[in-house]
C-alpha positions, -999 to 999 in steps of 0.1 A, spaced: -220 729 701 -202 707 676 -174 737 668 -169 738 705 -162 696 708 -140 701 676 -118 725 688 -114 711 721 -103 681 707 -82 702 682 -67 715 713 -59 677 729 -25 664 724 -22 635 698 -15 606 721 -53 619 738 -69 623 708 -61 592 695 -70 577 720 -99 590 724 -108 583 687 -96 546 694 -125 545 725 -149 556 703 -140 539 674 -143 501 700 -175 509 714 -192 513 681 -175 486 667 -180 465 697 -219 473 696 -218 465 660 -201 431 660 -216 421 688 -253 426 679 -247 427 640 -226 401 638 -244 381 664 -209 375 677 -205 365 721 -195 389 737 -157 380 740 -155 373 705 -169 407 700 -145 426 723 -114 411 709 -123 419 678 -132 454 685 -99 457 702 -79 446 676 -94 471 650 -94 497 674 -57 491 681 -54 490 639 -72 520 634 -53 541 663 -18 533 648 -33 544 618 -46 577 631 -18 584 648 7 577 625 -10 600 598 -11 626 622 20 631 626 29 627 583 4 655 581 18 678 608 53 675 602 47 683 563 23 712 571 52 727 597 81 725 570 59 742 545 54 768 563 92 782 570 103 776 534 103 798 505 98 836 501 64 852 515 45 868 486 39 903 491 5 918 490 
């Protein structure tokens, strides 16, 4: 069950993926300011917002560091034979 949500969501583009990362990432954070915090309910959701919106650029951003240094590794350099 969870290999089968992970590669599907391996499978997703980035822009999807991050943001569905960024949806989940508000509604938990949402929940949690809201009856954590004790924050209103505006209060909470802007706040959410903003650190989903933070933690999506972030994501996304690394993302694509990661996959462009994985793809240049691979076509460089002599294989090793076996």
């Amino acid at each position: 069950m969870i290999e089968d949500i992970l590669l599907r969501f391996r499978a997703m583009a980035l822009p999807f993926q991050t943001l569905l990362i960024g949806a989940v990432f508000f509604t938990i954070y949402d929940l949690f300011t809201y009856f954590g915090h004790g924050l209103g309910a505006i209060e909470s959701a802007i706040e959410a917002l903003i650190a989903s919106l933070i933690f999506m650029a972030a994501y996304y951003f690394t993302s694509v560091a990661l996959r462009s240094k994985s793809t240049e590794r691979r076509g460089k350099g002599l294989r090793k034979k076996r």
